[in-house]
RODO-2510 file (C-alpha; in nm, 4 decimals, decimal comma):
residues 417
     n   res          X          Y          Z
     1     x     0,0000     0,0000     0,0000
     2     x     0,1363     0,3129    -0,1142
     3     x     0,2503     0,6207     0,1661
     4     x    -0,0466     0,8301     0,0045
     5     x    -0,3027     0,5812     0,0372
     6     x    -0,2116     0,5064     0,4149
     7     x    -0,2279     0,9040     0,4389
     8     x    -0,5502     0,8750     0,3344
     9     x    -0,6820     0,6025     0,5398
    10     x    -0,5736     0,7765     0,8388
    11     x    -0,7880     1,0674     0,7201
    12     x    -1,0582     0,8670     0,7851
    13     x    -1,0684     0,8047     1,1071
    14     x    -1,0886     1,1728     1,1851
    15     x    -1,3694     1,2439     0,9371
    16     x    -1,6879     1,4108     1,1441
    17     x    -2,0709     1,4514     1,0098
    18     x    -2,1211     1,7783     0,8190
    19     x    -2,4239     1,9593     0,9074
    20     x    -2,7093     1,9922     0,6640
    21     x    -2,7791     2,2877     0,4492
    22     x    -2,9697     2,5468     0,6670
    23     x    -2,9493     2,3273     0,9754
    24     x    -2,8240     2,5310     1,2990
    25     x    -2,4562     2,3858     1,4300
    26     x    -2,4334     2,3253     1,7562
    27     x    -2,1252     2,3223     1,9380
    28     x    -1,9350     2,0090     1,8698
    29     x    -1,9499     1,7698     2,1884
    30     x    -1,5836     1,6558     2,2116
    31     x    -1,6790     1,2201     2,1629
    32     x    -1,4146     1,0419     2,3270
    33     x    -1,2300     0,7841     2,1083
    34     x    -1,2259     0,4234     2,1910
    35     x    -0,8455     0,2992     2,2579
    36     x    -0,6728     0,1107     1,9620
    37     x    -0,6718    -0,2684     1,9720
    38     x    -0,2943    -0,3063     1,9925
    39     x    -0,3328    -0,0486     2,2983
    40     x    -0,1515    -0,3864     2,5579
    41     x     0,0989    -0,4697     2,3094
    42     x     0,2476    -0,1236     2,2852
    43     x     0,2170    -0,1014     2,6473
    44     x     0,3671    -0,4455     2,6872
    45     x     0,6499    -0,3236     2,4721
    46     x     0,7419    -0,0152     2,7355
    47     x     0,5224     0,2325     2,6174
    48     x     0,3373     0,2761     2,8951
    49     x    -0,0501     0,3617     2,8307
    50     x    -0,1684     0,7274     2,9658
    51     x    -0,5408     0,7557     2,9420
    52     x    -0,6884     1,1419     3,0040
    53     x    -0,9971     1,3150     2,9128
    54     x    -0,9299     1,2958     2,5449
    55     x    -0,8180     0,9757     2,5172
    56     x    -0,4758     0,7540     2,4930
    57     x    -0,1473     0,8347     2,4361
    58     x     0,1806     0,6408     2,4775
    59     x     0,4979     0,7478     2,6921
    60     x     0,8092     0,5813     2,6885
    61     x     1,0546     0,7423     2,9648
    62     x     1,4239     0,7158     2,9989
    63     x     1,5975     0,8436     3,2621
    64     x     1,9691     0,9453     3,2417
    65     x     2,2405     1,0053     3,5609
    66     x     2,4431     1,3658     3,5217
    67     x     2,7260     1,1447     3,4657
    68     x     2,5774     1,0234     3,2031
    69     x     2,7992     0,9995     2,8596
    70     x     2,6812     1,0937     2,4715
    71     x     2,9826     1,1827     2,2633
    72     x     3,2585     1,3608     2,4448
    73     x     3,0240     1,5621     2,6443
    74     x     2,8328     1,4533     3,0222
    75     x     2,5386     1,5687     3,0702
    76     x     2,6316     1,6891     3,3978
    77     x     2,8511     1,9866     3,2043
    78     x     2,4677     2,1192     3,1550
    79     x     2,5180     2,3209     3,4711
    80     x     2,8525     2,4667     3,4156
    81     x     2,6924     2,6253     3,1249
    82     x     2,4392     2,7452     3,3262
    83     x     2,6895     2,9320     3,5530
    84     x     2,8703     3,1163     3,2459
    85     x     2,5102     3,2519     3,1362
    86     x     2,4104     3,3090     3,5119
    87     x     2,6906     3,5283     3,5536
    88     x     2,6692     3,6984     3,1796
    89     x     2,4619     4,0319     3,2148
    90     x     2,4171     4,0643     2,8440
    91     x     2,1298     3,9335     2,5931
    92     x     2,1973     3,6667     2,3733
    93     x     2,0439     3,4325     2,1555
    94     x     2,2069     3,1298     2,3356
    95     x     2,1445     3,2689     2,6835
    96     x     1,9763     3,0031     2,9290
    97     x     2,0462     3,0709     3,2815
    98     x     1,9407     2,8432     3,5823
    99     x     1,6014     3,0401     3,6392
   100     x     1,4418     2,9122     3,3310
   101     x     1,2540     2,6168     3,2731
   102     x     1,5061     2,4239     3,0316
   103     x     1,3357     2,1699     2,7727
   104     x     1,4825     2,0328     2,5175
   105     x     1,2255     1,9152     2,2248
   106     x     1,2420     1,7232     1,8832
   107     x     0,9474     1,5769     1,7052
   108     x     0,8634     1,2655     1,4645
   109     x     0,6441     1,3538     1,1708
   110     x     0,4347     1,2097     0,9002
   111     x     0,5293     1,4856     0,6249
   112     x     0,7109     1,7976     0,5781
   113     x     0,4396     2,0234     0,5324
   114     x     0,0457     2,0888     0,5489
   115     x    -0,2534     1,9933     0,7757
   116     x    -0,2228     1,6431     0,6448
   117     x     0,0440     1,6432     0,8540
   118     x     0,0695     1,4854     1,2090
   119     x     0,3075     1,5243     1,4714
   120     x     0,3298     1,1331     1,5728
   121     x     0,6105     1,2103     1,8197
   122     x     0,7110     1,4470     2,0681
   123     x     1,0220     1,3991     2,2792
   124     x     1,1057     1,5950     2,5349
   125     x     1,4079     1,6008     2,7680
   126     x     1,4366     1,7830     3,0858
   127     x     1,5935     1,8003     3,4524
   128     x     1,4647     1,5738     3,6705
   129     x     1,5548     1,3995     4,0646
   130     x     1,7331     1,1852     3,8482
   131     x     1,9548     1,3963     3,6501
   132     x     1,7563     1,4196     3,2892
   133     x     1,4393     1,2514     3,2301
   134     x     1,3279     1,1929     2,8109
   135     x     0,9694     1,1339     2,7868
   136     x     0,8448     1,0524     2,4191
   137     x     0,5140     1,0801     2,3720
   138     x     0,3618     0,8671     2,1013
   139     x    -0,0006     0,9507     1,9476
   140     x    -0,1852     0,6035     1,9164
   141     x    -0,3758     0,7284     1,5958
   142     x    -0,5027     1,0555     1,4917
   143     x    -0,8234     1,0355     1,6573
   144     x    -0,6492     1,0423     1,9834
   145     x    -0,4551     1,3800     1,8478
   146     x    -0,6015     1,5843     2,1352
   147     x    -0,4988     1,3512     2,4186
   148     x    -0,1515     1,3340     2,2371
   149     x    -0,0836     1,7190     2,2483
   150     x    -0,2678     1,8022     2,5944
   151     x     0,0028     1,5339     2,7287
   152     x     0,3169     1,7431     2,5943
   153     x     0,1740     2,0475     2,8784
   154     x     0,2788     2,2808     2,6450
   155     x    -0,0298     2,4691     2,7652
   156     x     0,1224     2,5236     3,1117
   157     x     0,3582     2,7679     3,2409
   158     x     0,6570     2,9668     3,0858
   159     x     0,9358     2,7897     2,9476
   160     x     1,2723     2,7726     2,7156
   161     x     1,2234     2,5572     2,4690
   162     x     1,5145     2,4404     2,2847
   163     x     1,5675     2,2974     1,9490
   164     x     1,7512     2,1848     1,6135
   165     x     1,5642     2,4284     1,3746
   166     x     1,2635     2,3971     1,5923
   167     x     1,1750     2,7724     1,4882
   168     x     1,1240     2,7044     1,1088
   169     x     0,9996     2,3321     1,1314
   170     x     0,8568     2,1763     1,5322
   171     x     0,7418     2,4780     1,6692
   172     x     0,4977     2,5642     1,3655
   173     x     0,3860     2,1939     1,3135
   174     x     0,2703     2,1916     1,7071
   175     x     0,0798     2,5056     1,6561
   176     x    -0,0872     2,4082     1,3484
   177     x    -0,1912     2,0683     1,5146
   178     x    -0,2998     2,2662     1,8231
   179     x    -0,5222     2,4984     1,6284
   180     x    -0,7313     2,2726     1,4378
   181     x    -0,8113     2,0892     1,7930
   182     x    -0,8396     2,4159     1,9578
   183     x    -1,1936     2,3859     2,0464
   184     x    -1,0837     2,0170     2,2797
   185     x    -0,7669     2,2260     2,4131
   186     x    -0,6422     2,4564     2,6315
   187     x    -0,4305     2,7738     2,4644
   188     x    -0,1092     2,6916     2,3494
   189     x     0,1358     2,9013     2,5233
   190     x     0,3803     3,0913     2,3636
   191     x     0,7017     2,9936     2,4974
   192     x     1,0486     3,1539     2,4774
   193     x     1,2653     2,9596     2,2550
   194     x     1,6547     2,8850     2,1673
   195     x     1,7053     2,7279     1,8394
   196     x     2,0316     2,5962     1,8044
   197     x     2,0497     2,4920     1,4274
   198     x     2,0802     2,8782     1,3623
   199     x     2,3572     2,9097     1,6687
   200     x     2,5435     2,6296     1,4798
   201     x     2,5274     2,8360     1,1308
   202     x     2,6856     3,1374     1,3289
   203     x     2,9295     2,9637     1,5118
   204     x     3,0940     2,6612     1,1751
   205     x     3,0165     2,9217     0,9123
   206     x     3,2586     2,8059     0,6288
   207     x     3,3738     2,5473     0,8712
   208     x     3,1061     2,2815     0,8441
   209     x     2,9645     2,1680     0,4532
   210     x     2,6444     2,0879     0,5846
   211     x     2,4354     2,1834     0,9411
   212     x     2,2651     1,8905     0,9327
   213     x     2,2313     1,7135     1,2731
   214     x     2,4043     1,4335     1,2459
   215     x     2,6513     1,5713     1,0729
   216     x     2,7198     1,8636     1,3498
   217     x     2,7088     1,5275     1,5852
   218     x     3,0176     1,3170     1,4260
   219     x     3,2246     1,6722     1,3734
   220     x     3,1749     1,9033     1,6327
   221     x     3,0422     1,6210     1,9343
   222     x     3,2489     1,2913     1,8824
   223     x     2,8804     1,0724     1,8432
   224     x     2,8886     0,8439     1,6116
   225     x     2,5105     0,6963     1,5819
   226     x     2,5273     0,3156     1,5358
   227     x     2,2166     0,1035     1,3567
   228     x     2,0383     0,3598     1,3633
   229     x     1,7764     0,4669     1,1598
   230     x     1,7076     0,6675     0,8937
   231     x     1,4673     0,9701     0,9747
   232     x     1,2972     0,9519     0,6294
   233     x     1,2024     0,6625     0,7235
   234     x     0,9655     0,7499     0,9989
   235     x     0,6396     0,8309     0,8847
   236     x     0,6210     0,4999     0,6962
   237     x     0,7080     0,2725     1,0190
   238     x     0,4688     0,4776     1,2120
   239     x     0,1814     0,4183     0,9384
   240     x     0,2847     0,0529     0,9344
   241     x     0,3250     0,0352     1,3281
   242     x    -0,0670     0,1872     1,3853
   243     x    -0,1719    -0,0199     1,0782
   244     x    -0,0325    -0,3817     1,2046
   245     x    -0,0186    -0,2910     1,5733
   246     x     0,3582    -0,4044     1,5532
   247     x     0,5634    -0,1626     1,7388
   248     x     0,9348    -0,2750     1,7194
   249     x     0,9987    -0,0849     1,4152
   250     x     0,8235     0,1927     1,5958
   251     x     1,1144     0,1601     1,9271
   252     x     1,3657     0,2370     1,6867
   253     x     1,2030     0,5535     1,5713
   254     x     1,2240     0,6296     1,9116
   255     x     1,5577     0,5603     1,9154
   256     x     1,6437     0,7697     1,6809
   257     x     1,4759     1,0666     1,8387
   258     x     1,6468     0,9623     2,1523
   259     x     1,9790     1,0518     1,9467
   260     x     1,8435     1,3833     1,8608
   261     x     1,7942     1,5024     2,1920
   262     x     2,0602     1,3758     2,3456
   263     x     2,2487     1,5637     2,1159
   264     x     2,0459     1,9206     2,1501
   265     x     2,1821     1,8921     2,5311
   266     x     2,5610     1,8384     2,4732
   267     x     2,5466     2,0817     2,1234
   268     x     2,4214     2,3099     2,3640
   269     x     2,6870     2,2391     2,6470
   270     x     2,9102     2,2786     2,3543
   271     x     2,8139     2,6240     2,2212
   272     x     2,8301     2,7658     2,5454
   273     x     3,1910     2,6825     2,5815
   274     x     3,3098     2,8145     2,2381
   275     x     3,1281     3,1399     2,2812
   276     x     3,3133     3,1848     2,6294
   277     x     3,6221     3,0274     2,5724
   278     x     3,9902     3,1455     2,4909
   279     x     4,1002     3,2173     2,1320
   280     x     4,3636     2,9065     2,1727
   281     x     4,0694     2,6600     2,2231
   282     x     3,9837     2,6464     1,8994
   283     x     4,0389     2,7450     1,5206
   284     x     4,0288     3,0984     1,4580
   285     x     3,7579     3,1143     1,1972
   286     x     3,5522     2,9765     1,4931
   287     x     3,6179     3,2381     1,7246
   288     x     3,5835     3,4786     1,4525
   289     x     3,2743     3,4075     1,3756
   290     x     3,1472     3,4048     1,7301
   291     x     3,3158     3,7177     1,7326
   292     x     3,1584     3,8926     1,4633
   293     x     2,8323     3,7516     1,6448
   294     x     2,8646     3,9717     1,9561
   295     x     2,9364     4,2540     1,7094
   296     x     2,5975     4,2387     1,5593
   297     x     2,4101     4,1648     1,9035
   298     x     2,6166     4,5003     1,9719
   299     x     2,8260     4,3837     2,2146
   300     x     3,1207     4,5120     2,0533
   301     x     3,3410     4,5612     2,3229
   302     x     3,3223     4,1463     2,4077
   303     x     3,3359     4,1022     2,0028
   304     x     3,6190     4,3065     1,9455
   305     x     3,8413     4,2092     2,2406
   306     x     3,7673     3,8142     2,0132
   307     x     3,8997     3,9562     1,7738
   308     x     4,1692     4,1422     1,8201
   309     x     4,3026     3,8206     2,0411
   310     x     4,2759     3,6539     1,7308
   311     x     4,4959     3,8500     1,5287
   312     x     4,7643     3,8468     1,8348
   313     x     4,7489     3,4618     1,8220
   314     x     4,7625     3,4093     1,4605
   315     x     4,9079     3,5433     1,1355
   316     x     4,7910     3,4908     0,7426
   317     x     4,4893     3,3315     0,6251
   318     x     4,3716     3,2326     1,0355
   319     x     4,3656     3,6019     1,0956
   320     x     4,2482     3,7570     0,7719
   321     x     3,8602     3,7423     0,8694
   322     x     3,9172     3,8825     1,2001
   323     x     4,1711     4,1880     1,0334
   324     x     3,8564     4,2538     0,8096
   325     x     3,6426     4,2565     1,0739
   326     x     3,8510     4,4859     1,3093
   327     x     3,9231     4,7601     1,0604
   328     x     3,5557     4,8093     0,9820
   329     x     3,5429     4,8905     1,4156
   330     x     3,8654     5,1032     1,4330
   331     x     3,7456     5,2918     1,0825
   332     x     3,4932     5,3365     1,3235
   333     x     3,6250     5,4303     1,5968
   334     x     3,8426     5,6833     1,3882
   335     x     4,1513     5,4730     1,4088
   336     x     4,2366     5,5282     1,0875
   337     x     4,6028     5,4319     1,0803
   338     x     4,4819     5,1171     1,2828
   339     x     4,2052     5,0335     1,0166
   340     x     4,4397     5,0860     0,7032
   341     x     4,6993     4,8006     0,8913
   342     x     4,3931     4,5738     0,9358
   343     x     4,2919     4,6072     0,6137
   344     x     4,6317     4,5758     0,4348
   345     x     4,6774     4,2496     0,6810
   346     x     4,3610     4,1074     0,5637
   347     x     4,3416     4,1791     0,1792
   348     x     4,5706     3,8728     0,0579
   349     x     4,3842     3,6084     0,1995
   350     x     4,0150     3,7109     0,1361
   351     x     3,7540     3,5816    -0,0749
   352     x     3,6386     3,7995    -0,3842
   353     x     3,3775     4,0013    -0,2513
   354     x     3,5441     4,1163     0,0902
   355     x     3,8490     4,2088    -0,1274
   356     x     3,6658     4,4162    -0,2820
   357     x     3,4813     4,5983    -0,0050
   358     x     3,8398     4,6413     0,1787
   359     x     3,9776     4,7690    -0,1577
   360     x     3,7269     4,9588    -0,1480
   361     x     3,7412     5,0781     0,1755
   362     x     4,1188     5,1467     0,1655
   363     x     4,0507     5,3887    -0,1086
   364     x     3,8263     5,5900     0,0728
   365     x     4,0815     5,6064     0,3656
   366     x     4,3665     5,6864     0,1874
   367     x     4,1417     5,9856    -0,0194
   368     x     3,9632     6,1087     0,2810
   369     x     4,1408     6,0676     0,5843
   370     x     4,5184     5,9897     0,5127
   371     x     4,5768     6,2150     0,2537
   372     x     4,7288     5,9826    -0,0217
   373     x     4,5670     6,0222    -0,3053
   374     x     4,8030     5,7682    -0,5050
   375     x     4,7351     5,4836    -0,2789
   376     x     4,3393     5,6038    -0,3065
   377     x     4,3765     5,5740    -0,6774
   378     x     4,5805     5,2380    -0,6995
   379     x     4,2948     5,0654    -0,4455
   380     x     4,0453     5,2405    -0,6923
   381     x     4,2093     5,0699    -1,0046
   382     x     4,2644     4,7212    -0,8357
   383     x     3,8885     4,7115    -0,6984
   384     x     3,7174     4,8008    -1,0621
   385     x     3,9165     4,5511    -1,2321
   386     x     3,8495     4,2984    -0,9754
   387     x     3,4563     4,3837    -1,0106
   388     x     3,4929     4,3916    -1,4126
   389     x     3,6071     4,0487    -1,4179
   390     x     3,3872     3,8953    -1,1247
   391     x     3,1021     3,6364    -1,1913
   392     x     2,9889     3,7434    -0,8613
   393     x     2,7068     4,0316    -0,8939
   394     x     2,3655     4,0177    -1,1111
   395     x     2,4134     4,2140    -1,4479
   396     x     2,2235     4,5539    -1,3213
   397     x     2,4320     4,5131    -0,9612
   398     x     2,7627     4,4802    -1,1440
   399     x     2,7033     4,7307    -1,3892
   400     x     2,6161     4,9791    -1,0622
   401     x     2,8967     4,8920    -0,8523
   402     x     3,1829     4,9584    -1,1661
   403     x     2,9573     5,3184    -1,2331
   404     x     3,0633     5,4127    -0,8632
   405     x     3,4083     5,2929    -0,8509
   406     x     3,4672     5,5036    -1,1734
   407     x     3,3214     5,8254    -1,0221
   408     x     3,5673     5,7441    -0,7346
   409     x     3,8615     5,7691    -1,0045
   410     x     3,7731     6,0298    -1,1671
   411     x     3,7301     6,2832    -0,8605
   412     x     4,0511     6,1516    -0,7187
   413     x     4,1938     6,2487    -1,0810
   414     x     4,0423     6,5771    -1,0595
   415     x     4,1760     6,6570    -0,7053
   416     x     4,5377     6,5473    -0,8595
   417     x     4,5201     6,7980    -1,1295
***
């Protein structure tokens, strides 16, 4: 039977009577679903079977010591992370400090996309008497839906949710579900949230291919997943599991997840250390892109003391980013002999377009504010030829950017007679 067609025979069980033409609707009275008949076996399997007002849903809870190891990281190191961000006064998008309600969250799906879709899944891992507790919640079929999301409590209280891209893809799938059962629920809350995916983007920018998960996991976190399985995978064993009643394909969905969110607590762990730690810890293009990050939160004294500790500790190519970076502050800061060094450090090792802005930029210093109208015109020269040859820029951006280089040269000619 084809994914669609199971899709579709899912549908069914959540079909509901349609009112006649010119008949009054009455509010819906919320009917109670009648448990699925493989209800003991997925109990029996360690599921264990929560019955509420809306019906059944399954919970399968692991509990995990402090010392507890995934990759190079113990989960204990949690709260040592919580002391750096206790003690930081500033905002940030990472910042979780030991008041907050920490939970870390990953869902299972049945697609990517639409109100087809169903949230089969939620997994969430959070402090507990024993260290961490994971609880994965498993919907029993969609007619249970509403007993499946009242379960997750996202409805109570005020807390930090943390995720892998949870902002773009979780988040929006739970309140899509929780809107078209709004009428059985209580609100959803809207809870504060950390998403790490994007924290990973700003932190291995041109030092990581790809940000997928696992990927972060075997690089970054020394995890190597074994047998596990594929999360494209999912929605089918799900559909097959509710189908059949057979749940030990189902356990290693849940496996999988377990991965996931063991990993969300020990990326985290990990991302707190790099953005506090010492230049030496790490490569520079790390630390200079966590340094560019407190730049653009405005924290520019933090991001610039990153960065100039980077170009201390390392010469070339290592330092070129953070040169480029720190002339652009002292320019600034009207350091202008300090921001023509940086620049001249820099403009070897960079990438087209930044050589060009710096070329750029060291023509404008030179004309304007160092008096050398030579150099001006030689940075003038090298940055139009560079943009004349460069595949870089759209046609009508190109075209632009040569138009205002050229008015550049021909005032500096002007002013030298």
């Amino acid at each position: 039977m084809s994914y669609e067609k199971k899709i579709l025979q899912m549908k069914q069980m959540l079909k509901k009577n349609k009112p006649q033409q010119g008949q009054q609707q009455e509010q819906p009275v919320f009917n109670k679903p009648v448990p699925p008949i493989y209800a003991q076996a997925w109990h029996e399997a360690g599921m264990k079977r929560v019955d509420n007002d809306w019906g059944v849903v399954f919970v399968k809870e692991t509990n995990y010591p402090l010392d507890y190891q995934h990759g190079k990281y113990k989960l204990g190191e949690f709260y040592a992370g919580l002391e750096l961000w206790d003690a930081y006064e500033e905002a940030h998008p990472l910042k979780l400090t030991s008041d907050d309600e920490a939970l870390f969250y990953d869902t299972e799906t049945t697609g990517l996309k639409g109100t087809g879709t169903h949230i089969f899944l939620n997994g969430i891992l959070q402090e507990s008497s024993k260290g961490f507790t994971l609880k994965q919640y498993v919907l029993a079929n969609p007619s249970h839906e509403a007993a499946f999301l009242y379960e997750s409590k996202f409805w109570q209280g005020q807390k930090m949710v943390i995720t892998y891209n949870g902002k773009s893809f979780d988040w929006p799938q739970l309140q899509t579900r929780w809107t078209l059962n709004r009428n059985d629920l209580p609100p959803l809350k809207n809870h504060r949230q950390i998403d790490l995916f994007h924290s990973s983007k700003r932190i291995w920018k041109n030092d990581l291919q790809r940000m997928k998960l696992s990927t972060v996991e075997e690089e970054k976190l020394d995890f190597h997943r074994v047998d596990d399985m594929p999360g494209y995978l999912a929605p089918m064993i799900y559909l097959d599991a509710v189908r059949s009643g057979d749940s030990a394909m189902l356990l290693q969905v849940l496996k999988h997840n377990e991965y996931d969110l063991l990993s969300l607590i020990t990326l985290f762990i990990q991302a707190t250390e790099l953005v506090f730690a010492d230049v030496e810890v790490d490569k520079a293009n790390v630390h200079t892109n966590i340094g560019k990050w407190y730049n653009d939160l405005k924290q520019t004294a933090k991001g610039s003391g990153i960065l100039s500790d980077i170009t201390a500790s390392y010469a070339g190519e290592e330092a070129a980013m953070a040169n480029y970076l720190l002339a652009a502050q002292k320019k600034r800061q009207q350091l202008y002999e300090e921001a023509k060094a940086c620049y001249l450090l820099a403009l070897p090792y960079l990438e087209e377009r930044q050589w060009i802005d710096a070329s750029i930029e060291l023509a404008k210093l030179y004309e304007h504010q160092l008096g050398d109208l030579d150099e001006a015109e030689a940075h003038t020269l090298n940055a139009f030829h560079r943009v004349k040859k460069s595949q870089l820029f759209k046609p009508e951006v190109k075209e632009n950017k040569m138009n205002q280089i050229e008015k550049r040269y021909v005032r500096l000619r002007k002013k030298q007679g």
